[in-house]
C-alpha positions as CSV (number, residue, x, y, z in Angstrom):
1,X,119.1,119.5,121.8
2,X,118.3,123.1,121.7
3,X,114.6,124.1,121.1
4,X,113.7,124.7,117.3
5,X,112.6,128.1,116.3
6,X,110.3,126.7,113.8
7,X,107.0,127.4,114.4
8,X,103.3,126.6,112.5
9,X,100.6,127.3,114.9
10,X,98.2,128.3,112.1
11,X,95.4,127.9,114.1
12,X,97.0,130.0,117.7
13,X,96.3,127.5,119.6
14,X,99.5,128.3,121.7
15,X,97.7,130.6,124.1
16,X,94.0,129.1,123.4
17,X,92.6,128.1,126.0
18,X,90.6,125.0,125.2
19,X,94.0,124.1,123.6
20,X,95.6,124.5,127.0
21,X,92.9,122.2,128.7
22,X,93.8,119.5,126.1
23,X,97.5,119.6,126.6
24,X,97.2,119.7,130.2
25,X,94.8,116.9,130.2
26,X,97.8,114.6,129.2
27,X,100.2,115.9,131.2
28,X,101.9,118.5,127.9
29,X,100.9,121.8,129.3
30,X,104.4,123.0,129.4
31,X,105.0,121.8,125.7
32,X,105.2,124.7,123.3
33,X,102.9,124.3,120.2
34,X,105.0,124.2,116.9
35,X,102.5,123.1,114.7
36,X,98.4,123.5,114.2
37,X,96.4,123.5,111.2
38,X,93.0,121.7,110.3
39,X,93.5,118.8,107.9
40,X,91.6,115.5,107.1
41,X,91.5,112.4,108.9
42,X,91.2,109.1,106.4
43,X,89.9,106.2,108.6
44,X,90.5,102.6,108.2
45,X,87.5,102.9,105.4
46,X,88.8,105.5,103.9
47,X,86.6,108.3,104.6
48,X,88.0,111.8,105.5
49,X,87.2,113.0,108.5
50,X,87.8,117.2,109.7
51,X,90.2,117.4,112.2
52,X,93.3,119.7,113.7
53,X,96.1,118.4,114.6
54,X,98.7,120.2,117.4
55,X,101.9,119.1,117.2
56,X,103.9,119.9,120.8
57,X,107.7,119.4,121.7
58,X,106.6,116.1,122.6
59,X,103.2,115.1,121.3
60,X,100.6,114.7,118.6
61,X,97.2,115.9,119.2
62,X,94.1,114.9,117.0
63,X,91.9,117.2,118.0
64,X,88.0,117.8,117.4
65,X,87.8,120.9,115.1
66,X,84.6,122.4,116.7
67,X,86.3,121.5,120.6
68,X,90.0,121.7,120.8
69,X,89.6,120.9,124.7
70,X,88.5,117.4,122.9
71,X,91.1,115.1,122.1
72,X,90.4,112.3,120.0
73,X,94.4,110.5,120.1
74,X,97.2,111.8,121.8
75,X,100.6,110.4,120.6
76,X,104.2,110.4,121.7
77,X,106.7,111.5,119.3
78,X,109.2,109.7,121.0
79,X,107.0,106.7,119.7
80,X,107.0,107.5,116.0
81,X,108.6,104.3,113.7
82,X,108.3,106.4,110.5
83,X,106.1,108.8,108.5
84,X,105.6,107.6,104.8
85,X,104.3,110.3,102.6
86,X,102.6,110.6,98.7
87,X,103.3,114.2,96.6
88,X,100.8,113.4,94.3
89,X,97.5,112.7,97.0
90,X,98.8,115.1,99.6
91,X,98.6,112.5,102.2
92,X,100.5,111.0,104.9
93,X,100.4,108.4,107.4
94,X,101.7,108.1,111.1
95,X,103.7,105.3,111.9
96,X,104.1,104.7,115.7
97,X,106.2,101.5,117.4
98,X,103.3,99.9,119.6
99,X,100.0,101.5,118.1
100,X,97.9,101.6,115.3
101,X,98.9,104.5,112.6
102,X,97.4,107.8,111.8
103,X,96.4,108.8,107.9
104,X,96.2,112.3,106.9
105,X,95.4,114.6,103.9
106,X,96.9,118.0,103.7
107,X,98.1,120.2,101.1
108,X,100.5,121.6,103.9
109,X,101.5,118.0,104.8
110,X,105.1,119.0,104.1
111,X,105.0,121.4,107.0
112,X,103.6,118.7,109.5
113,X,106.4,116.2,108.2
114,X,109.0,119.1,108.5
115,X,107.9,120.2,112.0
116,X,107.8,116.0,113.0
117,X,111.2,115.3,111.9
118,X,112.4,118.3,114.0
119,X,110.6,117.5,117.1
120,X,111.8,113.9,116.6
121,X,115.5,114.7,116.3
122,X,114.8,117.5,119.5
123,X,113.4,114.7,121.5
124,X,115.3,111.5,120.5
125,X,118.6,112.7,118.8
126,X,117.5,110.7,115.9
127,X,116.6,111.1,112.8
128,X,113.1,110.2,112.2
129,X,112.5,107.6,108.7
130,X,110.4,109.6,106.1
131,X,109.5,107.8,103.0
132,X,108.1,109.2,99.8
133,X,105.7,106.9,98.0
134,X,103.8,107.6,94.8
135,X,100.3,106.8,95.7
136,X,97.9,106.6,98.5
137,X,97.8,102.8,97.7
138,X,101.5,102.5,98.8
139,X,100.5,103.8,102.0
140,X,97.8,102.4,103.3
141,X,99.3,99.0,102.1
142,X,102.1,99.3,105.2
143,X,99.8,100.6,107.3
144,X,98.8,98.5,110.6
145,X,95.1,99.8,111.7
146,X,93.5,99.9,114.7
147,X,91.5,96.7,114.2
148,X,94.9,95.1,113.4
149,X,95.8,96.3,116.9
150,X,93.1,95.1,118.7
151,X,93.7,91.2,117.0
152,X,97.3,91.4,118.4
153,X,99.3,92.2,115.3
154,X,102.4,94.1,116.0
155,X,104.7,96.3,113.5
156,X,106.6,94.7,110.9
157,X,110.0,96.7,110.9
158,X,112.9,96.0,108.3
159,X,116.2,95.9,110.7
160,X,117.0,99.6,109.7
161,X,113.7,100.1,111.2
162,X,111.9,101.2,108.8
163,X,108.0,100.0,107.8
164,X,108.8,97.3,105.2
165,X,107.1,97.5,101.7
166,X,104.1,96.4,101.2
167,X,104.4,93.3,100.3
168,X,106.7,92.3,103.2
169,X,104.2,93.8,105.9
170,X,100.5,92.5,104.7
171,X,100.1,89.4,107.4
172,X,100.2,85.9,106.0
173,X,96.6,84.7,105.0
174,X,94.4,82.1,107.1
175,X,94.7,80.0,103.6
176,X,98.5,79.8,104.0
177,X,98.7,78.4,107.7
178,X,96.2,75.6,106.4
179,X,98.8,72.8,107.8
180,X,97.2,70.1,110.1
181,X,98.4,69.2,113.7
182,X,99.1,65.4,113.9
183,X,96.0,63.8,116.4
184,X,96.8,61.5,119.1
């Protein structure tokens, strides 16, 4: 697919060149930069946390805001399952195939979702599964952490591929699998 002209490097990090040293570090130095802008980070606990994020033809890059050489995640946008999105909070989450998801808050988080969907459709030739939510509860709800990851849990996608609802992607509870194996 031919290159988007859609740029929104807010921050320049195009030709910076502790932006340069992070992209080359994981082997995107070529990759132009089509989207940077500071935003906040919600962890697993639900604290924000100052970040940037770079969005290449090919990657995302959660970047330190004081250090842009330092890179906190760096994701494959050929790996995205989905983004799910709330109007009302201004946040979004990250949904990727084999790793633990990404929450942000923006009040730009439109352009990051635009510029994703783009890159996606550049990269894959598919379109990428957005869905709008009404609260910040929805999302976190589908969400599969980082702890979840480390335990072994995979994603939970419908057959469409999308992140199922909440209810269909919480994992069953201990108290449910309470059955007894017969002793010999």
């Amino acid at each position: 697919a031919a290159p988007s002209a859609m740029s929104f490097d807010n921050l320049q990090l195009a030709n910076h060149p502790k932006a340069l040293k992070a992209k080359t570090a994981h082997s995107a130095g070529n990759e132009r930069v089509l989207l940077s802008m500071k935003l906040l980070k919600i962890n697993r606990k639900g604290k924000a946390q100052n970040r940037v994020l770079m969005i290449t033809t090919r990657h995302l890059f959660n970047l330190m805001p004081d250090n842009y050489s330092k890179v906190n995640r760096c994701m494959d946008i050929g790996s995205l399952a989905s983004v799910t999105k709330s109007a009302r909070d201004l946040e979004f989450a990250i949904h990727l195939v084999d790793e633990y998801d990404y929450r942000f808050r923006s009040p730009m988080y439109e352009q990051v979702v635009i510029v994703l969907k783009d890159a996606y459709l550049n990269l894959t030739g598919k379109q990428l599964e957005v869905t709008d939510v009404a609260t910040v509860e929805e999302i976190t709800k589908g969400m599969l952490t980082k702890a979840d990851v480390a335990k072994g849990s995979q994603r939970l996608l419908t057959p469409s591929g999308k992140v199922p609802s909440a209810a269909a992607a919480t994992p069953p509870s201990p108290a449910g699998s309470g059955q007894s194996l017969p002793s010999s």
